[in-house]
C-alpha positions in Angstrom: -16.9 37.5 182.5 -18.3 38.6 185.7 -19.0 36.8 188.2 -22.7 36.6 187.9 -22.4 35.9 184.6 -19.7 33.2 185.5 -22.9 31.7 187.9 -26.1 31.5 185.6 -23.7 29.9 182.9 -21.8 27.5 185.3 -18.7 28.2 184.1 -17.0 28.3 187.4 -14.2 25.8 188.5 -13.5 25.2 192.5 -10.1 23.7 194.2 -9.2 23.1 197.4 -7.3 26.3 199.4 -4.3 26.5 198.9 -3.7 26.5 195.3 -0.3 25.9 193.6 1.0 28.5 190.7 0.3 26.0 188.4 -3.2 24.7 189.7 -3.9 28.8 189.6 -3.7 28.8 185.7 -5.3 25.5 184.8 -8.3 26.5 186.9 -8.2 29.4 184.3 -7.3 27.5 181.4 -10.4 25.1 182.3 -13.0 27.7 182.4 -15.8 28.0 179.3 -14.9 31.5 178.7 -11.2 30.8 178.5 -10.6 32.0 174.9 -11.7 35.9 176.1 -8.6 36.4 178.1 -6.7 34.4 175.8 -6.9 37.1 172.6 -10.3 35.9 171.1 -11.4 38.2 168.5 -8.1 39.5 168.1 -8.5 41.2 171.7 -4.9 41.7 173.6 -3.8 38.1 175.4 -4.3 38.7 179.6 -1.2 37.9 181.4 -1.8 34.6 182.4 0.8 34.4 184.9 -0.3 38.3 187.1 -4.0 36.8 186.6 -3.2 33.4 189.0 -0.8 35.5 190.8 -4.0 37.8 191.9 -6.2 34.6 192.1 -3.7 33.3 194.6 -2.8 36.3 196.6 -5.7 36.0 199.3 -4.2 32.4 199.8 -0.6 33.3 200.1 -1.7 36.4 203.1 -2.3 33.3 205.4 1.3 32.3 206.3 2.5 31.9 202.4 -0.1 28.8 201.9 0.1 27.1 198.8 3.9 27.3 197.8 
C-alpha cells in the first residue's frame, strides 16, 4: 500500500528512532495490510528481512543508530 492509502485507512504503525532489526519487522508484521507482502492471493512472499533493512537504513546513516 502506498502511503496515502496507508493514511486514510490508518494502518500505519510509529516507534521511536532508532529502531532495532527486530522492532523493523514487527512494525511490518503489525500493519493491517500485512498479508499483501506476506503472499496473499498466492502473490510472491516480500523479503521480510531487505524490507526492515531499507525501513532502517535512514536510521543507521546517523552514526549506526539502532544496533
Amino acid at each position: 500500500m502506498g502511503s496515502a492509502a496507508s493514511t486514510r485507512k490508518k494502518d500505519t504503525v510509529l516507534r521511536c528512532a532508532p529502531v532495532s532489526h527486530e522492532t523493523a519487522l514487527d512494525m511490518i508484521r503489525s500493519i493491517k495490510a500485512f498479508p499483501i507482502p506476506d503472499g496473499a492471493r498466492g502473490q510472491p512472499k516480500v523479503d521480510l528481512d531487505a524490507l526492515a533493512k531499507c525501513h532502517r537504513s535512514p536510521f543507521a546513516l546517523h552514526g549506526g543508530a539502532g544496533r
